[in-house]
MDTraj code that builds the backbone (N, CA, C; nanometers):
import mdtraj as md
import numpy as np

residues = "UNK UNK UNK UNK UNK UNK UNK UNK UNK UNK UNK UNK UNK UNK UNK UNK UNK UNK UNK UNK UNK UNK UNK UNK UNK UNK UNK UNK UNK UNK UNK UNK UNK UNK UNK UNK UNK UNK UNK UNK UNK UNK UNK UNK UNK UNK UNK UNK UNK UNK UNK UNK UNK UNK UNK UNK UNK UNK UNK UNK UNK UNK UNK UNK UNK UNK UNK UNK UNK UNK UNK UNK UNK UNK UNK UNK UNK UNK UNK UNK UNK UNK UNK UNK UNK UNK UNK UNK UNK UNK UNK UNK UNK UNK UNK UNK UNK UNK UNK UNK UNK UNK UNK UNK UNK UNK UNK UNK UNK UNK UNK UNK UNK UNK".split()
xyz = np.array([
    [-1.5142, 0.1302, -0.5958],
    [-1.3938, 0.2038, -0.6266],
    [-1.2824, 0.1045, -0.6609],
    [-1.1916, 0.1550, -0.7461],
    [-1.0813, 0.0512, -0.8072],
    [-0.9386, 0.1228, -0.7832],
    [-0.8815, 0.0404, -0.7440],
    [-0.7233, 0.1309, -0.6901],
    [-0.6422, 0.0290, -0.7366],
    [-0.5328, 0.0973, -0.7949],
    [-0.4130, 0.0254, -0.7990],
    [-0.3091, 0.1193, -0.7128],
    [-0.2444, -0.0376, -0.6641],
    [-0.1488, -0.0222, -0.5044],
    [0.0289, -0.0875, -0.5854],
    [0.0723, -0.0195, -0.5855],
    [0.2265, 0.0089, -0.6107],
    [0.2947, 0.0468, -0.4825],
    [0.4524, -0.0230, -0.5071],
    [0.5607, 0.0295, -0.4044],
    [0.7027, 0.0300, -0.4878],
    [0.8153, 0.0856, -0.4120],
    [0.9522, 0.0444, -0.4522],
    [1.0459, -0.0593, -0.3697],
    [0.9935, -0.0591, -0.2845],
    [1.0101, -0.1923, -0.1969],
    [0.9894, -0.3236, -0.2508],
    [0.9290, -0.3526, -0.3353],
    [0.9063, -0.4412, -0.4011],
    [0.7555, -0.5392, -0.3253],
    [0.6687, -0.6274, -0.4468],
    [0.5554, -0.6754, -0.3700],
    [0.5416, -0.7781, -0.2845],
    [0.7080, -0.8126, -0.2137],
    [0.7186, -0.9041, -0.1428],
    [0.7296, -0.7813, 0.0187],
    [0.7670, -0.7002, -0.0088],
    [0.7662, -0.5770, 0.1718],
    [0.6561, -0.5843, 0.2187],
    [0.6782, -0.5525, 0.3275],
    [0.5730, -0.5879, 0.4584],
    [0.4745, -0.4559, 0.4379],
    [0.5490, -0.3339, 0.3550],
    [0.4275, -0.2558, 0.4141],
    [0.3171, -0.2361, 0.2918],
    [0.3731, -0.3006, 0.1902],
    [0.2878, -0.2910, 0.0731],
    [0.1612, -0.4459, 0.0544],
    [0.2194, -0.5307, 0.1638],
    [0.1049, -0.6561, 0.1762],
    [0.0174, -0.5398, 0.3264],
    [0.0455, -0.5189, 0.3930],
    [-0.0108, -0.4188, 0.5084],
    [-0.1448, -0.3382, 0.4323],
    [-0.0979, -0.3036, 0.3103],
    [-0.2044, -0.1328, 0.2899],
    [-0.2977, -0.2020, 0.1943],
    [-0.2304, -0.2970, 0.1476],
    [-0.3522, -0.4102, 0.0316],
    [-0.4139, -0.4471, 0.1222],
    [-0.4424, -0.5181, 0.2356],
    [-0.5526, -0.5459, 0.3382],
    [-0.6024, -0.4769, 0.4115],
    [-0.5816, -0.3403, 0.4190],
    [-0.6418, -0.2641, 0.4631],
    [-0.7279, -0.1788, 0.3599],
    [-0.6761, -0.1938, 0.2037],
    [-0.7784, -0.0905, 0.1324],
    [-0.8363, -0.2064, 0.0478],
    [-0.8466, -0.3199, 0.0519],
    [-0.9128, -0.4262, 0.0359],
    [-1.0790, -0.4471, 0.1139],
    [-1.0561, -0.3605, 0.2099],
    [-1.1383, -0.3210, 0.2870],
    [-1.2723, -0.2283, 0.2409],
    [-1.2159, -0.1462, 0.1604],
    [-1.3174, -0.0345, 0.1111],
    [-1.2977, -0.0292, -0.0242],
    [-1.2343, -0.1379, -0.1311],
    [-1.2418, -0.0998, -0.2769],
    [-1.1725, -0.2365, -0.3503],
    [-1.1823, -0.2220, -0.4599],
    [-1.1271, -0.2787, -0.5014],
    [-0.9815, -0.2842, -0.5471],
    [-0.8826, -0.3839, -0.4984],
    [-0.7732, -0.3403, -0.5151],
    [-0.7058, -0.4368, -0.6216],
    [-0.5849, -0.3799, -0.7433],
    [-0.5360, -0.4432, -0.8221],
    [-0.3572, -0.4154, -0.7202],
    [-0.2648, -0.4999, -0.7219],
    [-0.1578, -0.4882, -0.6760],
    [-0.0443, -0.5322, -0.7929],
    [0.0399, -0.4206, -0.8415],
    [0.1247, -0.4192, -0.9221],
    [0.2646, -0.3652, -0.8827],
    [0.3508, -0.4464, -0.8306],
    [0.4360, -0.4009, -0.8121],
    [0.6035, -0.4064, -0.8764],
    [0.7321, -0.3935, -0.7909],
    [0.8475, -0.4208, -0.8799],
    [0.9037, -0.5674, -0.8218],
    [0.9499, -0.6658, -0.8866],
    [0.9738, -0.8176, -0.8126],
    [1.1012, -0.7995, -0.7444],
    [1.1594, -0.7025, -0.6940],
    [1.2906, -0.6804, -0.5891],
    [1.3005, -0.5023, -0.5162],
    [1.3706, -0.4797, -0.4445],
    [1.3828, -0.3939, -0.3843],
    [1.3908, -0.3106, -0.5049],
    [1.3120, -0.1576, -0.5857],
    [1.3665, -0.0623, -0.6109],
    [1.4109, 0.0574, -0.5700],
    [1.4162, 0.1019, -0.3983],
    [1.4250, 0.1897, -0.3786],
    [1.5003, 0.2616, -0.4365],
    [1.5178, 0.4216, -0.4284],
    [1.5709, 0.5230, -0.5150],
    [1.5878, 0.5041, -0.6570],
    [1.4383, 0.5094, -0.6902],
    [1.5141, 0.4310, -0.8499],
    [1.4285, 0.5648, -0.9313],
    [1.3994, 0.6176, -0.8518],
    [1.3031, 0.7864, -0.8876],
    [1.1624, 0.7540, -1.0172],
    [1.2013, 0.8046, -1.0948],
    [1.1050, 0.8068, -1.2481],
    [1.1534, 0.7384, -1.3199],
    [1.2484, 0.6282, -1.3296],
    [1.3231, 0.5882, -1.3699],
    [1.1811, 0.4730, -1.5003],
    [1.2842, 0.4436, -1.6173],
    [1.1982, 0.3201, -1.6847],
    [1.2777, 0.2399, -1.7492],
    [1.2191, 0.0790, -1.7643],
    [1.3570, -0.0299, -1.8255],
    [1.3357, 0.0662, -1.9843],
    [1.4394, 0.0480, -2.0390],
    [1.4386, 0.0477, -2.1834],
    [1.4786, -0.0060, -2.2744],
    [1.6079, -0.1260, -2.1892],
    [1.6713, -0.1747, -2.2943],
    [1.6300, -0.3958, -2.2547],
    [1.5322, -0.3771, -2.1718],
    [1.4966, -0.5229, -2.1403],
    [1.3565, -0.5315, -2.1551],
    [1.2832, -0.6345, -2.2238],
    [1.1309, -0.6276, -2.1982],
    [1.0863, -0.6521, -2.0363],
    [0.9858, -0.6146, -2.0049],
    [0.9116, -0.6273, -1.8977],
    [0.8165, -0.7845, -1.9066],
    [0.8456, -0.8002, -1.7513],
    [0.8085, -0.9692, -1.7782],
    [0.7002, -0.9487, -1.5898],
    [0.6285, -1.0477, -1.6381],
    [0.4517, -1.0263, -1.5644],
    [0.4483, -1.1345, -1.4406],
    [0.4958, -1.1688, -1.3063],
    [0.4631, -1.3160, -1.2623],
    [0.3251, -1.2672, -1.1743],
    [0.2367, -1.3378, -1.1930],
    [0.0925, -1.3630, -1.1103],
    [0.1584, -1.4460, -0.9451],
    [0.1616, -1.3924, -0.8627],
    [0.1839, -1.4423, -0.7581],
    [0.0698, -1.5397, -0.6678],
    [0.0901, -1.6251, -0.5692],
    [-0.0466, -1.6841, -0.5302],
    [-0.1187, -1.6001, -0.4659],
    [-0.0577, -1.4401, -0.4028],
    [-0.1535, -1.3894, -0.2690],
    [-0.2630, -1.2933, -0.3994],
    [-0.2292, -1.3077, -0.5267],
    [-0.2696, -1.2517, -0.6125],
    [-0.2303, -1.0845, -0.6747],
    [-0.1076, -1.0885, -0.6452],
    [-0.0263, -0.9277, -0.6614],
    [0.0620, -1.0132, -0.7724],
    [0.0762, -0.8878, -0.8498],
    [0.1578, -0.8969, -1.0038],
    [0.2708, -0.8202, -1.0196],
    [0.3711, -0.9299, -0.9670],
    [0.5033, -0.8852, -0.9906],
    [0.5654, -0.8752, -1.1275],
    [0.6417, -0.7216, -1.1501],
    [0.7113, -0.7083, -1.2827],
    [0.8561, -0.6970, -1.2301],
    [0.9476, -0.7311, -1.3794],
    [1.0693, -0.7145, -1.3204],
    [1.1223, -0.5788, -1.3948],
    [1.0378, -0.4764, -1.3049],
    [1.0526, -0.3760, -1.3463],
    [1.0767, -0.2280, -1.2289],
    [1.0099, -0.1034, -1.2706],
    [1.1011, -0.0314, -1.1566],
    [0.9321, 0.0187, -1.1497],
    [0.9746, 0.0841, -1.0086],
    [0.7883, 0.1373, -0.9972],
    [0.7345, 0.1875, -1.1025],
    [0.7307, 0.3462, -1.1573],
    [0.7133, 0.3737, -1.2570],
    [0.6534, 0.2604, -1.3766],
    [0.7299, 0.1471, -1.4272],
    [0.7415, 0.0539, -1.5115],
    [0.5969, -0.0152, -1.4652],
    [0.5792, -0.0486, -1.3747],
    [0.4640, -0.1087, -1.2811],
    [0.3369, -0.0458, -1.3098],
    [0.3467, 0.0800, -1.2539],
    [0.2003, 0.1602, -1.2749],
    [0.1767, 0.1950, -1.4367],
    [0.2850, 0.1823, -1.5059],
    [0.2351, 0.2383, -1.6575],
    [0.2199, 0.1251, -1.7054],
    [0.2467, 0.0091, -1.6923],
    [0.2259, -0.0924, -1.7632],
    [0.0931, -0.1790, -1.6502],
    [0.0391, -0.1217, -1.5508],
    [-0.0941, -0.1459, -1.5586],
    [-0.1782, -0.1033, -1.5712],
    [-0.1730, 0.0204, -1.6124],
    [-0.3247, 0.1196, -1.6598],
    [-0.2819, 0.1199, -1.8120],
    [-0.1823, 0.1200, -1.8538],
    [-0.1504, 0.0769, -1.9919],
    [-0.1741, -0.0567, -2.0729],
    [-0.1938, -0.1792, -2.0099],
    [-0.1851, -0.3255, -2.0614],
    [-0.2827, -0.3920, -1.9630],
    [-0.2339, -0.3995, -1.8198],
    [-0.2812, -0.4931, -1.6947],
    [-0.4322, -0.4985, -1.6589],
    [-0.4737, -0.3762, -1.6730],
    [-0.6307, -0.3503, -1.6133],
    [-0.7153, -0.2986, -1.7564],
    [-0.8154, -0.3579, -1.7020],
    [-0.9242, -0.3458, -1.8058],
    [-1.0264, -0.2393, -1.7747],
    [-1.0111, -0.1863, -1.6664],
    [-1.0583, -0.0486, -1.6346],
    [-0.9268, 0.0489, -1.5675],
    [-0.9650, 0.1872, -1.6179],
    [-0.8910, 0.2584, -1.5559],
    [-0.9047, 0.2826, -1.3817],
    [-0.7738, 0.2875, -1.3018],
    [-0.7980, 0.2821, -1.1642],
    [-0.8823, 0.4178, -1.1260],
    [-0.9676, 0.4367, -1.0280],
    [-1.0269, 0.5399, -0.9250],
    [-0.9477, 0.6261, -0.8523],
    [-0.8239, 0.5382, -0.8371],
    [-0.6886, 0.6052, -0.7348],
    [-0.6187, 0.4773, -0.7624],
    [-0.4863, 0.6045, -0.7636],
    [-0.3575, 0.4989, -0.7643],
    [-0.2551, 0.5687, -0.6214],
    [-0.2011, 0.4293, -0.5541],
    [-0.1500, 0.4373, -0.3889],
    [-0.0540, 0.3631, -0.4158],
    [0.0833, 0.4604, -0.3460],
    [0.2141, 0.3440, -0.3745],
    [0.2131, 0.3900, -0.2112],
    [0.2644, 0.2728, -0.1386],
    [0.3304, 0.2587, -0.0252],
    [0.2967, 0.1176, 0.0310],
    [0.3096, 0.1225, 0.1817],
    [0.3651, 0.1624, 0.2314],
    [0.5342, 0.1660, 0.2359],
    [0.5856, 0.3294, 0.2420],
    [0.7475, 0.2805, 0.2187],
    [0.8231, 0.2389, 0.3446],
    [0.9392, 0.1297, 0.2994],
    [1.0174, 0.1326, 0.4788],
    [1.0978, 0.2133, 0.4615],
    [1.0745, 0.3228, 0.5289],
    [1.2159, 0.4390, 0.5473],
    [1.0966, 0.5442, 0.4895],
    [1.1875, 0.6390, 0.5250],
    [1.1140, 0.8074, 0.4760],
    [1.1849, 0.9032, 0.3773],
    [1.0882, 0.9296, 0.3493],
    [1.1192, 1.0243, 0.2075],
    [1.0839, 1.1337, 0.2372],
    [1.1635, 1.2340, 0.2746],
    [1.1769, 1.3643, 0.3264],
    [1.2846, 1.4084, 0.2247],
    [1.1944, 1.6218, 0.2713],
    [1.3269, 1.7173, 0.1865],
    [1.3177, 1.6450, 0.0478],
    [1.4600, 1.6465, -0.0307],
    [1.5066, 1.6261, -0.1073],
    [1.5066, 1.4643, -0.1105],
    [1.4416, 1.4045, -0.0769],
    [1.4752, 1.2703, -0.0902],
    [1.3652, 1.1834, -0.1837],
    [1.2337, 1.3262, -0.1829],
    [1.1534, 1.3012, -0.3087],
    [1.1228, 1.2701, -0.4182],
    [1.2642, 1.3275, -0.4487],
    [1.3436, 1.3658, -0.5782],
    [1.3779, 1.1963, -0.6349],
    [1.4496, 1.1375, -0.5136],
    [1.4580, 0.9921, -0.5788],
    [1.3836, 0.8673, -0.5739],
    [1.2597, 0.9365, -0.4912],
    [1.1761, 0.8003, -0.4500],
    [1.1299, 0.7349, -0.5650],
    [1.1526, 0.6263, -0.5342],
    [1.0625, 0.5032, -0.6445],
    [0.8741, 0.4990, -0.5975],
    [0.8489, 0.5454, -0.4727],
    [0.7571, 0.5158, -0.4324],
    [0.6894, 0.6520, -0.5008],
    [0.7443, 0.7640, -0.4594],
    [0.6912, 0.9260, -0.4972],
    [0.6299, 0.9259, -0.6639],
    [0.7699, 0.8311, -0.7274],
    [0.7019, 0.8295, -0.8725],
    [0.6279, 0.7462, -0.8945],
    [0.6437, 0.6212, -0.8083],
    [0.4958, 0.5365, -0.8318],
    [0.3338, 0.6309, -0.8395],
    [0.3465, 0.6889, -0.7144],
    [0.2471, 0.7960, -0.7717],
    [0.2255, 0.8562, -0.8078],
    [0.3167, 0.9614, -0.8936],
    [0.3157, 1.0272, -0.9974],
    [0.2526, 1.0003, -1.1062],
    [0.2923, 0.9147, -1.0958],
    [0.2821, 0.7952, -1.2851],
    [0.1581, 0.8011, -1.2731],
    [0.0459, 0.7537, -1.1742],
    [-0.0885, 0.7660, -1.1777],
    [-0.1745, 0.8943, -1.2271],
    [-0.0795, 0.9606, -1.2172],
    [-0.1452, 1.0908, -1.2931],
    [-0.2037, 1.1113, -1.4186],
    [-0.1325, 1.0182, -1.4980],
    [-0.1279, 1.0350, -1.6429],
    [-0.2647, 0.9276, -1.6549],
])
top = md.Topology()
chain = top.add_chain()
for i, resn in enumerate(residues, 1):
    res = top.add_residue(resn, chain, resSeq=i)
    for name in ("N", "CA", "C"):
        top.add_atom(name, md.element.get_by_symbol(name[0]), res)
traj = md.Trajectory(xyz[None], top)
């Protein structure tokens, strides 16, 4: 199985190195995330800056981009197979009610839909 693992926390947060070693465990995991905090950044996408790629050493691929930006530009460009499942978290803080509405993390998984 092949998963790509997204957050809005960015791929330096504790809970998005946390869920890569744990589903590292049962699949194969690609890690694409945003290179700084995006929380509340919802569905959001860059439009007026190109998107730029750093290969990190723990092997997660930071963009300087917003979640959304992340997951479409790795089932779009990054991966050479389409993912099995796509998993954004873990988030710090909670996304309750109405707070769905702005998660960077919520649309990280959204985006996997497509």
């Amino acid at each position: 199985m092949r998963i790509l693992l997204s957050n809005d926390d960015g791929v330096y947060a504790k809970g998005i190195q946390v869920l890569q070693k744990a589903l590292a465990e049962i699949a194969e995991v690609t890690t694409v995330g945003p290179d700084r905090n995006c929380s509340g950044a919802s569905n959001s996408l860059t439009l007026l800056n190109p998107l730029r790629t750093q290969q990190l050493d723990n092997g997660f691929i930071a963009v300087n981009g917003t979640p959304t930006d992340c997951v479409h530009l790795a089932i779009s460009q990054l991966l050479a197979e389409t993912p099995d499942l796509v998993v954004a978290g873990i988030n710090h803080g909670a996304n309750l009610g109405d707070d769905v509405l702005y998660s960077g993390t919520v649309a990280a998984a959204t985006e996997g839909r497509h």
